[in-house]
C-alpha positions, -999 to 999 in steps of 0.1 A, spaced: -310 67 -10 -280 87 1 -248 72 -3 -225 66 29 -196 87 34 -168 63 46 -145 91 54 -134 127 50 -106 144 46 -76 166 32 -46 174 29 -29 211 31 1 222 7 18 224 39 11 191 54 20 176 19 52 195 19 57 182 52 52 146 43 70 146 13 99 159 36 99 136 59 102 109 31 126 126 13 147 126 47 142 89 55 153 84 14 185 104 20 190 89 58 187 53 40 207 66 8 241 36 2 228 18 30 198 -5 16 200 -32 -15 172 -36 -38 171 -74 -45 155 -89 -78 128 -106 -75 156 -143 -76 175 -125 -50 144 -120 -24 134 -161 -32 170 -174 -31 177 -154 1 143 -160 17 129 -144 50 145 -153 84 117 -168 101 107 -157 140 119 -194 150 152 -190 131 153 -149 149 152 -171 183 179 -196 166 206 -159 161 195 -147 190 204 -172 212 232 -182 191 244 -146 201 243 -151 236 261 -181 235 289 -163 216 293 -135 240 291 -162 269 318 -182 256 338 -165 236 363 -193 229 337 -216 213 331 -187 182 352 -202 151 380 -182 140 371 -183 100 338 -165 114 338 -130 120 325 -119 151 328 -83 152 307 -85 113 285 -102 132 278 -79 159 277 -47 136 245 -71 112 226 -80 142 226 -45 159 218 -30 123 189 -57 116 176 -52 149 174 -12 141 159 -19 107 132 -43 121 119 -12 148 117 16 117 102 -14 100 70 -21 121 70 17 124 65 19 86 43 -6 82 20 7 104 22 33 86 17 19 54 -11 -1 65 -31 33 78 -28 50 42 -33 19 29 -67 17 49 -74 51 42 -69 47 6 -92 17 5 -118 40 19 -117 69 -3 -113 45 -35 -148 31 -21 -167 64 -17 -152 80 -51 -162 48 -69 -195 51 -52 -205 87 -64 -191 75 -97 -215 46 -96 -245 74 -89 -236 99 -109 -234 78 -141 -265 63 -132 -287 99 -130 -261 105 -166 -277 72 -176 -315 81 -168 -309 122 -177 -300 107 -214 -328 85 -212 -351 111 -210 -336 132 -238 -318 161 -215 -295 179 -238 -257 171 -232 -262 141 -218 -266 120 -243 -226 119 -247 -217 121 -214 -235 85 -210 -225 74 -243 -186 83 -232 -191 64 -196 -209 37 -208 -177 22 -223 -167 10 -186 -197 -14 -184 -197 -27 -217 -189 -67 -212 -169 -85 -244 -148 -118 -242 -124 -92 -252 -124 -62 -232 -123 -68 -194 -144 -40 -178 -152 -23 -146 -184 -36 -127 -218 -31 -139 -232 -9 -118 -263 -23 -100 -298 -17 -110 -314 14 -103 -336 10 -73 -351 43 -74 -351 72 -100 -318 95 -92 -328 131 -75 
C-alpha cells in the first residue's frame, strides 16, 4: 500500500536567505529592547490576564479623563510610554505566532511523512535481510537498534507489522 504524502515542499537558497534575513532584521530591530526572564522571573511575574488587560485599559481611560485623581508618586508619562509599547508588542506578537504555529504545522507534517518512509524503508531492509540479499544484512542489523525494547533503553516505536511483502 502506498504511503500518503501529507505535504510537499522546498525551500530555495534564496528564499532561505530571505528568511534568515528577515529574522535577523526583527533580531537587530528588537536588539536592547527585550528581557529574557529565568524561568522564577516568568512565574513570579506571571501573565496579565485578558480580564486584568480590561482592568489597565479602563484604568487608562479613567486617567486621561480625570487627570487629577492619577497619584503623584505614580508616573503617568512611564505609564503611557508601557502601555503604547505593550500594545505594539502584543500586534507583532499574534503576527508571530501565527507564524510560528504554520511552521510548526508544517513541521508536524513533514516529521510524519519522513518517519513514515523511514518506517517502510526499514521494513523492505528488514524482509531484504531476511531473505539473504547481500548488504542488507547490516543495514537492518544497524536500524534495528531503534526498535529494540529494554527497561533500560527507551526506543522509538516498533514499527507495525508487515501487512504485505514490500515492492
Amino acid at each position: 500500500m502506498a504511503l500518503d504524502n501529507l505535504i510537499s515542499l522546498s525551500f530555495s537558497n534564496e528564499e532561505l536567505t530571505a528568511i534568515d534575513q528577515a529574522i535577523q532584521a526583527i533580531h537587530t530591530a528588537l536588539s536592547g529592547k527585550t528581557i529574557n526572564l529565568t524561568p522564577e522571573q516568568r512565574q513570579q511575574y506571571g501573565r496579565i490576564a485578558e480580564q486584568n488587560k480590561l482592568f489597565v485599559n479602563k484604568t487608562k481611560s479613567y486617567m486621561e479623563q480625570y487627570p487629577g485623581f492619577v497619584p503623584g508618586f505614580l508616573d503617568k508619562a512611564e505609564f503611557d510610554r508601557d502601555f503604547a509599547a505593550r500594545e505594539q508588542i502584543e500586534q507583532r506578537l499574534q503576527r508571530l505566532d501565527s507564524l510560528n504555529e504554520q511552521l510548526s504545522d508544517t513541521k508536524v507534517l513533514l516529521d510524519h511523512d519522513n518517519y513514515h518512509n523511514a518506517i517502510s524503508f526499514y521494513r523492505n531492509i528488514r524482509f531484504l535481510s531476511e531473505e539473504n540479499v547481500p548488504g542488507t544484512n547490516v543495514i537492518y542489523e544497524d536500524m534495528k537498534q531503534f526498535f529494540i525494547t529494554s527497561s533500560q533503553t527507551p526506543v522509538a516505536q516498533t514499527p507495525p507489522p508487515d501487512s504485505s511483502q514490500p515492492g
